[in-house]
C-alpha positions as CSV (number, residue, x, y, z in Angstrom):
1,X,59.2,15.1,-12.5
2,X,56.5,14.8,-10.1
3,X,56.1,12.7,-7.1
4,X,53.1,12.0,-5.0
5,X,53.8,11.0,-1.3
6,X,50.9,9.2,1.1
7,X,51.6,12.2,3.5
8,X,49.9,15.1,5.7
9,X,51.6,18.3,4.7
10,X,51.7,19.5,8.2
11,X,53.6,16.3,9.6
12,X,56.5,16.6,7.2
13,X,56.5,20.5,7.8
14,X,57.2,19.4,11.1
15,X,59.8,16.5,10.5
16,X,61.4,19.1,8.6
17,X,61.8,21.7,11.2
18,X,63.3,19.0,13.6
19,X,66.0,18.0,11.1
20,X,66.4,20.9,9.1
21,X,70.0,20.3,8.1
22,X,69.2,16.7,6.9
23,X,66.4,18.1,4.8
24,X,68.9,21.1,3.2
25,X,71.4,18.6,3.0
26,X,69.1,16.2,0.8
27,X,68.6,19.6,-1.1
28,X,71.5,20.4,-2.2
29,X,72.7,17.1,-2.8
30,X,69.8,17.4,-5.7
31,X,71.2,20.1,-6.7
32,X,74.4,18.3,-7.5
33,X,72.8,15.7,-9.3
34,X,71.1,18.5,-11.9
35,X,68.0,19.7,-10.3
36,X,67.5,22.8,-11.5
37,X,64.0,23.9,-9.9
38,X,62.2,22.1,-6.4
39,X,59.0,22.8,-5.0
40,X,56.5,20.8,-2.5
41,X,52.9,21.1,-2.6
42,X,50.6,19.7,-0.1
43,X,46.7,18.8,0.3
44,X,44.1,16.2,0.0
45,X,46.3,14.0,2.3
46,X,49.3,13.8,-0.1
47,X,52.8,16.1,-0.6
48,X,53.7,16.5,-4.4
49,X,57.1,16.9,-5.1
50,X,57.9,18.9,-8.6
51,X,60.9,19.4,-9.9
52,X,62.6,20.0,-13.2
53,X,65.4,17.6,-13.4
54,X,68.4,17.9,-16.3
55,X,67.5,14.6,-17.6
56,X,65.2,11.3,-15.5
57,X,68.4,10.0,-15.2
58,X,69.7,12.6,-13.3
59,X,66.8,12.8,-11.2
60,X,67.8,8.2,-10.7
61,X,71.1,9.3,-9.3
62,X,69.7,11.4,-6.9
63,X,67.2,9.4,-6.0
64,X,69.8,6.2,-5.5
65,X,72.3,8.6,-3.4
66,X,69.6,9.8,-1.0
67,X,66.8,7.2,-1.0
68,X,67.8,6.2,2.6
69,X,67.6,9.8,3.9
70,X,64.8,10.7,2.2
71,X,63.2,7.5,3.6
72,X,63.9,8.6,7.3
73,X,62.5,12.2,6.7
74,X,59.3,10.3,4.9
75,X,59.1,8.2,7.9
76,X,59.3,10.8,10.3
77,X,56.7,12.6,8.7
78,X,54.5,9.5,9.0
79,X,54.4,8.4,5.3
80,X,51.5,6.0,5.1
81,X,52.8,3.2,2.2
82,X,54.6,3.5,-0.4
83,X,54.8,7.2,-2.8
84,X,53.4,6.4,-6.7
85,X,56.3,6.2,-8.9
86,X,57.9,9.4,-10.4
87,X,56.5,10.8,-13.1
88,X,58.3,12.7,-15.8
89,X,57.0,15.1,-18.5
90,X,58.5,17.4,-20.6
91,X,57.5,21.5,-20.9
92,X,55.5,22.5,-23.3
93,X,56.0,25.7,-24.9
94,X,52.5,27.2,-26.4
95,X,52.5,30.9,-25.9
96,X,50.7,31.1,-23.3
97,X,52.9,30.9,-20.3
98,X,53.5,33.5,-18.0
């Protein structure tokens, strides 16, 4: 799943280090709802959340259970408007991945 969020990398690094225990919190909440691998990446104005979720609806049911905190972090960051939906994709295995 991939996520793209209207947002400066160095403002949510900072939202996060004033709320850290929200933001693990959020984390391993994922975690019970079948994340099995979270990253961020950020430039170009945006954040990109990837993660490999057990199924999209796994990744719903997360999303449901901590949209509102999530939304506070995203707004203490300074989120301008509204992230692009998620996006899901499936691995491919080709041999060449390392």
């Amino acid at each position: 799943m991939t996520l793209r969020l209207p947002l400066d990398a160095d403002n949510l690094e900072r939202a996060v280090a004033q709320d850290r225990d929200a933001f693990l919190q959020i984390a391993e909440n994922a975690k019970e709802h079948g994340c099995i691998h979270h990253s961020f990446y950020g430039g170009d104005g945006e954040v990109i959340a990837v993660d490999e979720w057990e199924t999209p609806e796994a990744f719903q049911s997360f999303w449901d259970d901590q949209g509102p905190a999530i939304g506070q972090l995203m707004a203490s960051a300074g989120i301008q408007g509204e992230p692009a939906p998620p996006s899901f994709h499936q691995k491919l295995t080709l041999g060449d991945g390392f």
